[in-house]
C-alpha positions, -999 to 999 in steps of 0.1 A, spaced: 530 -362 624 516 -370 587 513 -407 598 493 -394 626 468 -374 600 469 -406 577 453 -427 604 427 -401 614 410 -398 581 419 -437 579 393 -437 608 370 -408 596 365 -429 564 359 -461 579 331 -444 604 315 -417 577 326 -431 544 345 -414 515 347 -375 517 329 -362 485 346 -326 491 374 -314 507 389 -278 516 423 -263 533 429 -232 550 457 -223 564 462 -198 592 497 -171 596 522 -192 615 499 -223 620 494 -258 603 472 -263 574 440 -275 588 412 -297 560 379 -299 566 362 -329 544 326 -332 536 305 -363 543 272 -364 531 244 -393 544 209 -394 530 197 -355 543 229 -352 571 260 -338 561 289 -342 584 323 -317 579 348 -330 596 385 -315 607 416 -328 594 447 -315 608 440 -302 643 454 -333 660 489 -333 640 499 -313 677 489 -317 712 467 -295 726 484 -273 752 476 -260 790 477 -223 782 495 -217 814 517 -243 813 558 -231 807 566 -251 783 550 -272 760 552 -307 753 555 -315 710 546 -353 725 519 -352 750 486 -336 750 450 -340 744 444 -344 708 413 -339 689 393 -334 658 356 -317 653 327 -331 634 293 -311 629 262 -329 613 235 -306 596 207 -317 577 207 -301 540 188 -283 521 183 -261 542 207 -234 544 240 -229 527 261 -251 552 291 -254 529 304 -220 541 311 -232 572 344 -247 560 359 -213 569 346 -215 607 351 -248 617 388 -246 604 393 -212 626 378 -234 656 400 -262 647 430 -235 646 425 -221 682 445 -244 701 477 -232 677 467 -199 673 451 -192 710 466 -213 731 431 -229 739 425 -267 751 389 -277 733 375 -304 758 340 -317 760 316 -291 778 336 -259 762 321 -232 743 338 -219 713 325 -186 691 333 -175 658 321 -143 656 302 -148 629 272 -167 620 285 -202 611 269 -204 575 249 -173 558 215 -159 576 225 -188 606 212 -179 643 244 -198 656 278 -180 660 287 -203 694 291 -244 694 290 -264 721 317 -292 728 303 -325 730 316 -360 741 337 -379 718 331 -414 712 296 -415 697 298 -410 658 334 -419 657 354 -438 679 387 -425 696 414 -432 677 443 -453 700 481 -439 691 511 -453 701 522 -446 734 531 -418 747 509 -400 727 471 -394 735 439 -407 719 426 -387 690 388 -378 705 367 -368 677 344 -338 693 308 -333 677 301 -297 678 264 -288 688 252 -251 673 243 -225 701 223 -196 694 233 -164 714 205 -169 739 217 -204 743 255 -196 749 246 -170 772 224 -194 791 252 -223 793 273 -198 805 253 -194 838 238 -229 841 264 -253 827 269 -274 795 246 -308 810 218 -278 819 217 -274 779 220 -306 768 193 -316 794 169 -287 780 176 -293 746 168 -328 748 137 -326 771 125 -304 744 128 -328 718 156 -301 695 167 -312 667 203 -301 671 208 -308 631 184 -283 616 207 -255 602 174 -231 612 166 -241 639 153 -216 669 166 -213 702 152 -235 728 131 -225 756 148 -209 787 124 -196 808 
């Protein structure tokens, strides 16, 4: 699956440019996952590198397929200066980990939680899964394999989460952009929900 990696950062360096930083972590009893650092103007992308080495699996499925299966890698955008977004290497690999380690399928619309607060003094903890497509294209494999979908992950704060969780994921997105958020700021305070 190495020439499956090779053409993923292939395609994350053709759509962000070269990495200027790089990190690994590696999980008990899972695949070594790289998060590389992409920085434009006052954005900084991090983007996954290893989560789509193995399809993602349907939890309650018997057995699973080492063939077919979504696959996917995730990108957050911050602007910098801001906060001390480096440290979220750490998280967004443990995020990229949970299909392995949990048994999770991350698909667009999906919350996922860390725990934690993403990078030092952050009010986010909680991303939400967007659409693939936008900032990097789908990467095509050779049948019978599945599309790598590069997912942007959009920072929640608590208040936020808990309100997708009643409303839905488009009810967010629909707030967040009537409101004019801008989902980069790495301070940024929850949007109104009243």
């Amino acid at each position: 699956m190495s020439d499956v990696l090779e053409q993923v950062e292939a395609r994350l360096r053709s759509a962000l440019g070269a990495p200027d930083a790089r990190a690994a972590v590696t999980f008990l009893g899972t695949d070594r996952i790289e998060v590389l650092r992409f920085a434009d103007g006052d954005v900084v992308r991090y983007a996954t590198l290893g989560m789509s080495a193995q399809p993602m699996t349907d939890p309650t499925a018997a057995l699973a397929d080492p063939v077919r299966g979504p696959r996917a890698e995730l990108l957050i955008s911050v602007r910098t200066g801001r906060a001390d977004t480096d440290k979220v290497l750490r998280p967004l690999a443990v995020l990229a980990a949970s299909p392995q380690v949990e048994g999770v399928v991350v698909a667009p619309g999906a919350s996922l939680d860390v725990g934690e607060p993403l990078w030092p003094e952050a009010p986010f903890s909680s991303v939400l899964v967007a659409e693939s497509g936008g900032l990097v294209e789908n990467l095509e494999l050779d049948e019978p394999l599945e599309p790598v979908r590069f997912l942007p992950l959009l920072p929640m704060t608590a208040n936020e989460a808990a309100w997708k969780r009643v409303h839905g994921a488009g009810a967010l997105e629909k707030r967040w952009l009537t409101h004019g958020t801008d989902l980069r700021d790495p301070q940024r305070r929850s949007v109104p929900l009243d």
